[in-house]
C-alpha positions as protocol buffer text, in pm:
chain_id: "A"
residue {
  index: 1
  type: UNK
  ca { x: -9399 y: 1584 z: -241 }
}
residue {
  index: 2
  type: UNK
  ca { x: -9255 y: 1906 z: -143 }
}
residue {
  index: 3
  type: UNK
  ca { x: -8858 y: 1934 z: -272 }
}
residue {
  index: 4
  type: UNK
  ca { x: -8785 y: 1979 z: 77 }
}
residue {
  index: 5
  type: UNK
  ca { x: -8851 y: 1660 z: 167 }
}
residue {
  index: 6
  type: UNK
  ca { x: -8671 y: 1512 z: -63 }
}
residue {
  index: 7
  type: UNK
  ca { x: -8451 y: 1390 z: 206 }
}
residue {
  index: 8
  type: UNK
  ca { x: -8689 y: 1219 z: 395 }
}
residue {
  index: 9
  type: UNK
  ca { x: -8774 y: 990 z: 73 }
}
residue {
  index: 10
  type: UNK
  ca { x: -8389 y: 937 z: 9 }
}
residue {
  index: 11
  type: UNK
  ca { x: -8378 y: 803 z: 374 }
}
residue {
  index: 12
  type: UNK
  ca { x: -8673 y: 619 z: 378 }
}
residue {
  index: 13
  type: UNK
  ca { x: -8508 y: 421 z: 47 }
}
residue {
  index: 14
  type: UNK
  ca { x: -8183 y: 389 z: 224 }
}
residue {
  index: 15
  type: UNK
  ca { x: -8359 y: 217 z: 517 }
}
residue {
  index: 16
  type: UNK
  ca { x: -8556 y: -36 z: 313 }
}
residue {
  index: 17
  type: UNK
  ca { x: -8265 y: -150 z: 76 }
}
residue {
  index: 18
  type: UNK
  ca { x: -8071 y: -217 z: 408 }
}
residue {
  index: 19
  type: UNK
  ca { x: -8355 y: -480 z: 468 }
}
residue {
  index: 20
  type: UNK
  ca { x: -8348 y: -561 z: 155 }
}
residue {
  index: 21
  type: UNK
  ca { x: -8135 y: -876 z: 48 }
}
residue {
  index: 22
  type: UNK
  ca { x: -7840 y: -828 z: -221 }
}
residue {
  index: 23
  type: UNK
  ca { x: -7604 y: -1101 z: -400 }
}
residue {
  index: 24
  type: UNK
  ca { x: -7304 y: -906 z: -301 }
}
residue {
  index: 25
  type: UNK
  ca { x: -7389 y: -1064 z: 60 }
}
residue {
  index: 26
  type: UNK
  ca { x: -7516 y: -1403 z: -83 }
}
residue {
  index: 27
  type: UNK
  ca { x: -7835 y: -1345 z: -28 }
}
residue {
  index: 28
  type: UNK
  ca { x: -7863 y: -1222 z: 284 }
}
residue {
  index: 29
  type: UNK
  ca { x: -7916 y: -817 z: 392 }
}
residue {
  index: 30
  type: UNK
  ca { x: -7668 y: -548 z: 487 }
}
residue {
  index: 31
  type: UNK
  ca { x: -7843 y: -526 z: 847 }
}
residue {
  index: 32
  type: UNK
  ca { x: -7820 y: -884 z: 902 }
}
residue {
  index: 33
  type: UNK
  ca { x: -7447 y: -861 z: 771 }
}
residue {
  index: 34
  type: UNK
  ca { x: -7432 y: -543 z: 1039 }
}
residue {
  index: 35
  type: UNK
  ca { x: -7613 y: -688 z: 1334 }
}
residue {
  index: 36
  type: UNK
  ca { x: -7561 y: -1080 z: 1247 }
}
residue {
  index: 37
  type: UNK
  ca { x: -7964 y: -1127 z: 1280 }
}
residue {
  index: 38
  type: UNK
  ca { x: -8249 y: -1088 z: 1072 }
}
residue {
  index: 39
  type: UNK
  ca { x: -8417 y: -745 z: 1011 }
}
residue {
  index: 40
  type: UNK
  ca { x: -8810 y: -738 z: 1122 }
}
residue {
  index: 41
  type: UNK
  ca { x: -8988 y: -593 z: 871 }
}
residue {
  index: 42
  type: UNK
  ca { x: -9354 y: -567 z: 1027 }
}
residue {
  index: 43
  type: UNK
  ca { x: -9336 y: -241 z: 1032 }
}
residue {
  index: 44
  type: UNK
  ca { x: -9242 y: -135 z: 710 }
}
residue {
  index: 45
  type: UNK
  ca { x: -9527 y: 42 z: 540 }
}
residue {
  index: 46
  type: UNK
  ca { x: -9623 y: 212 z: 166 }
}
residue {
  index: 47
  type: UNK
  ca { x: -9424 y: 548 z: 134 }
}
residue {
  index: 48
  type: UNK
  ca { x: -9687 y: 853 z: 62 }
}
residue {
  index: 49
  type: UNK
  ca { x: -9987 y: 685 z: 236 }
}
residue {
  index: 50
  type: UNK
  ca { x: -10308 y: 836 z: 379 }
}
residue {
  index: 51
  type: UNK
  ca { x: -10236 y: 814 z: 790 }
}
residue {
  index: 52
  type: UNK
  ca { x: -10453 y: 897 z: 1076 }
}
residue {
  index: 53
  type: UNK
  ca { x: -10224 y: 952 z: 1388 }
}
residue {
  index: 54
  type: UNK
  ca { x: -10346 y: 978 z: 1718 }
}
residue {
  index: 55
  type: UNK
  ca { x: -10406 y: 1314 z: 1876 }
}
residue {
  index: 56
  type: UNK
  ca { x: -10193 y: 1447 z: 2185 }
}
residue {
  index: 57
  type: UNK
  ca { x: -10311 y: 1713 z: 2412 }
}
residue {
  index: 58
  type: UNK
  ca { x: -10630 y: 1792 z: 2536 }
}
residue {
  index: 59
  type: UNK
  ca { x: -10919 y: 1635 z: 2375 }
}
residue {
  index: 60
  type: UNK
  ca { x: -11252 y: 1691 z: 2459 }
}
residue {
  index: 61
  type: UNK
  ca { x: -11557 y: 1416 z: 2452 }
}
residue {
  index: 62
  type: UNK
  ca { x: -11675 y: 1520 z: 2069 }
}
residue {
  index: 63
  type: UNK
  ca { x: -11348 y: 1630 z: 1931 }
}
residue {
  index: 64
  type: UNK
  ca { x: -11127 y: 1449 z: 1671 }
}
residue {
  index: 65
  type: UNK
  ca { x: -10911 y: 1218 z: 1829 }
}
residue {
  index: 66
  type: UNK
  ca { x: -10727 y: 1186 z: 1532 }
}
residue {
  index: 67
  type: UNK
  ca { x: -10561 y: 1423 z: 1210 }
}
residue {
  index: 68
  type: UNK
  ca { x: -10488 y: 1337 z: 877 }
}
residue {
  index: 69
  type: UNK
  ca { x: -10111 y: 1312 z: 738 }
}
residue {
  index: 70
  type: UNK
  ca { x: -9892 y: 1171 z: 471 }
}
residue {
  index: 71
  type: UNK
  ca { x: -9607 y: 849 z: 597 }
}
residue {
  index: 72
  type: UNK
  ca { x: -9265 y: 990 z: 472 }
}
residue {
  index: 73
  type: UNK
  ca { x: -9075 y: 814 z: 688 }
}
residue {
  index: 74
  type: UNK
  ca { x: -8908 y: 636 z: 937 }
}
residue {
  index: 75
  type: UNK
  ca { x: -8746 y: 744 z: 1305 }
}
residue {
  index: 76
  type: UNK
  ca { x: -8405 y: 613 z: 1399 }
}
residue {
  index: 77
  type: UNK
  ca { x: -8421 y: 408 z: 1702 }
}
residue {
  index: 78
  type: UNK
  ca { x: -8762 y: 332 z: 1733 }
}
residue {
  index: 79
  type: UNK
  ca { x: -9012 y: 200 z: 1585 }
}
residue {
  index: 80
  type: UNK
  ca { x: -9218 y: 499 z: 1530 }
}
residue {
  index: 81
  type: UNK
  ca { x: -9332 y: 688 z: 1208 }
}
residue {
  index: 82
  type: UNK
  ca { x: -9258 y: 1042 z: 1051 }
}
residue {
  index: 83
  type: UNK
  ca { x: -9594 y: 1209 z: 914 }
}
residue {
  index: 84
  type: UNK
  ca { x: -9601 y: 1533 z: 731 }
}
residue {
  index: 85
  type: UNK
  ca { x: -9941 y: 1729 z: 795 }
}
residue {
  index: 86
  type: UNK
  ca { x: -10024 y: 1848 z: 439 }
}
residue {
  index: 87
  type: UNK
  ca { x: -10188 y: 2150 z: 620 }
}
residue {
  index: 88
  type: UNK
  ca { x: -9887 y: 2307 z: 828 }
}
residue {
  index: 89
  type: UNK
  ca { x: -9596 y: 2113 z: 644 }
}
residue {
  index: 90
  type: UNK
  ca { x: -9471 y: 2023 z: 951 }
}
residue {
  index: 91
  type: UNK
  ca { x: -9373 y: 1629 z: 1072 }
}
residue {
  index: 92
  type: UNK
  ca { x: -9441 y: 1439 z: 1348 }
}
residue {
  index: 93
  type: UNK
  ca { x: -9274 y: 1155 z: 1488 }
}
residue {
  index: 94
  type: UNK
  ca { x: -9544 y: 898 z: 1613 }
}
residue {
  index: 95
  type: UNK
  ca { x: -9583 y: 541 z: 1670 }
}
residue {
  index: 96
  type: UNK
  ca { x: -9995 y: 562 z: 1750 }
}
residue {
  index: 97
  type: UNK
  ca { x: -10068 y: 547 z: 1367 }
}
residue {
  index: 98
  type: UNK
  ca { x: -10343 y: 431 z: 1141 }
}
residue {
  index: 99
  type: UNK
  ca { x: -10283 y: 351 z: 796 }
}
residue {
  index: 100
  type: UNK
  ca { x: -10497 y: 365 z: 522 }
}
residue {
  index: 101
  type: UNK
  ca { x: -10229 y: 191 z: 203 }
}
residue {
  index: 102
  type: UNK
  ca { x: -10522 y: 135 z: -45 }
}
């Protein structure tokens, strides 16, 4: 990973431990201690992982509907995905992802 995401990792850790339980709460997780109700954690998925998010734009019939990426993250306030493009080093935010975690 790139030292300039860096960041993204550190933020990424931040938001699992906060659904992760602790015994300075008893047990219980600093969101549910926040929100008073149990974090979902569907969604959480292997940090660095192969994805294949769905292409936006035009598209013709033989095209790829999809482009490779790396998962380094979460977005705030929804529950979509930030993927780097190991070709342009740029991120997307996306929730129409496929992940490949083997």
């Amino acid at each position: 990973m790139p030292v300039v995401f860096w960041g993204e990792a550190v933020v990424t850790t931040v938001y699992i431990l906060n659904r992760s339980s602790t015994k300075a709460l008893n047990g219980r997780t600093p969101y549910e201690a926040w929100h008073g109700r149990k974090p979902a954690v569907s969604h959480l998925r292997v940090f660095g992982c192969l994805t294949f998010g769905k292409e936006l734009g035009h598209i013709d019939k033989l095209d790829d509907r999809s482009t490779p990426g790396v998962f380094i993250g979460y977005a705030e306030g929804s529950k979509a995905y930030h993927i780097l493009d190991p070709e342009t080093y740029r991120v997307r935010t996306t929730h129409d992802v496929v992940f490949d975690e083997g």
